[in-house]
C-alpha positions as CSV (number, residue, x, y, z in Angstrom):
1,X,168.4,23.7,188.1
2,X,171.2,21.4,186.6
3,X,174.6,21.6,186.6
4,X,177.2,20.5,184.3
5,X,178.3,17.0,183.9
6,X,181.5,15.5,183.0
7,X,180.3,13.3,180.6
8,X,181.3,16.1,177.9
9,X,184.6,15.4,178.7
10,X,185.0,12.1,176.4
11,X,184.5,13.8,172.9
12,X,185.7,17.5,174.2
13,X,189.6,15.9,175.1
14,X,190.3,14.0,171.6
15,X,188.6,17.1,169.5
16,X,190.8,19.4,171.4
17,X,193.6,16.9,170.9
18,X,192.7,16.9,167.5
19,X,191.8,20.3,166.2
20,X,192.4,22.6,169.2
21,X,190.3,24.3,171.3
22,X,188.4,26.1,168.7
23,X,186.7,22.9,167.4
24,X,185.2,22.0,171.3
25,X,184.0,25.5,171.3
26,X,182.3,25.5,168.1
27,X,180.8,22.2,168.6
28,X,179.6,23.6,172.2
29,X,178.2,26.6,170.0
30,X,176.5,24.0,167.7
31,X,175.0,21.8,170.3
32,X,173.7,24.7,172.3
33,X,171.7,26.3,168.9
34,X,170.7,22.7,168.5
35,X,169.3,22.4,172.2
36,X,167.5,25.2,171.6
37,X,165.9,24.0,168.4
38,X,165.1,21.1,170.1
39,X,163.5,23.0,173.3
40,X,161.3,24.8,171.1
41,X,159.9,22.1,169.6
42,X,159.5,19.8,172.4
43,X,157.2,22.6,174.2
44,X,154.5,22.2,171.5
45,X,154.2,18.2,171.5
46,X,155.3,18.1,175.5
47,X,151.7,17.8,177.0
48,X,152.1,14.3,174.9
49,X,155.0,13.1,177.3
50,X,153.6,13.1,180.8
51,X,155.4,12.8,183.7
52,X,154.9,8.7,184.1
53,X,155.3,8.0,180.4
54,X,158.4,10.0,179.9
55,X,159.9,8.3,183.2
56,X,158.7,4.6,181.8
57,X,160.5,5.2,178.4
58,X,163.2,6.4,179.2
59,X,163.8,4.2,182.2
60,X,162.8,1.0,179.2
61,X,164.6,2.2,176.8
62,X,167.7,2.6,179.3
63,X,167.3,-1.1,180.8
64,X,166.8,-2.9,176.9
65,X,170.2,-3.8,176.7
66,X,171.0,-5.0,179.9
67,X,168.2,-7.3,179.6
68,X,168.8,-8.7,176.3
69,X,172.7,-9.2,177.9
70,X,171.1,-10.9,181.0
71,X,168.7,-12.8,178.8
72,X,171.4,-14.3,176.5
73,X,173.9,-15.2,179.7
74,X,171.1,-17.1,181.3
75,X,170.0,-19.1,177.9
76,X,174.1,-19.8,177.6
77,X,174.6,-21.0,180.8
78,X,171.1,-23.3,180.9
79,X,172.6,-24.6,177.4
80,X,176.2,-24.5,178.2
81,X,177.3,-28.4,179.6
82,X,180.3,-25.7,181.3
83,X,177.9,-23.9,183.9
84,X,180.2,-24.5,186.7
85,X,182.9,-22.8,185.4
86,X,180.7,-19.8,184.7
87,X,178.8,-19.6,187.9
88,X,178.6,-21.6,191.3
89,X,176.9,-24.9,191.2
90,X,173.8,-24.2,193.0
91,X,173.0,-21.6,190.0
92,X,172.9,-23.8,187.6
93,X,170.3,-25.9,188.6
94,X,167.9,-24.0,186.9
95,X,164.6,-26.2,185.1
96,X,165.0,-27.1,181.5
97,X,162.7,-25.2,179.3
């Protein structure tokens, strides 16, 4: 069983801000008949998504961009002739590629 989350609450405040409370509960109304859509079609291709697959891609596809962040900090600071002021000495003694 889930329950709710408050991540809703970022777009539910400004539409109600916005356009009142009608508007958050028409787009809840929306969502939900999509969510159902989308259950009913996932159940027929779901025996494609196994449990290890589905935890793989979505933890992947969750870690892509702190990787590509990480990966372009650490090419910066082996380039950079400022890598003390970024980070402490010892870790920028990295070998030269």
């Amino acid at each position: 069983m889930q329950g709710t989350s408050f991540g809703f609450l970022v777009v539910s405040i400004p539409l109600a801000q916005g356009f009142g409370l009608s508007a958050v509960f028409g787009g809840a109304l929306f969502v939900g008949v999509v969510q159902i859509l989308f259950g009913s079609v996932f159940t027929k291709i779901r025996h494609l998504f196994p449990p290890l697959v589905a935890g793989v891609v979505v933890i992947g596809i969750g870690l892509i961009p702190t990787g590509i962040m990480r990966f372009a900090v650490a090419r910066e600071l082996r380039t950079s002739a400022h890598c003390a002021t970024w980070v402490s000495p010892p870790a920028c003694s990295w070998p030269s590629s």
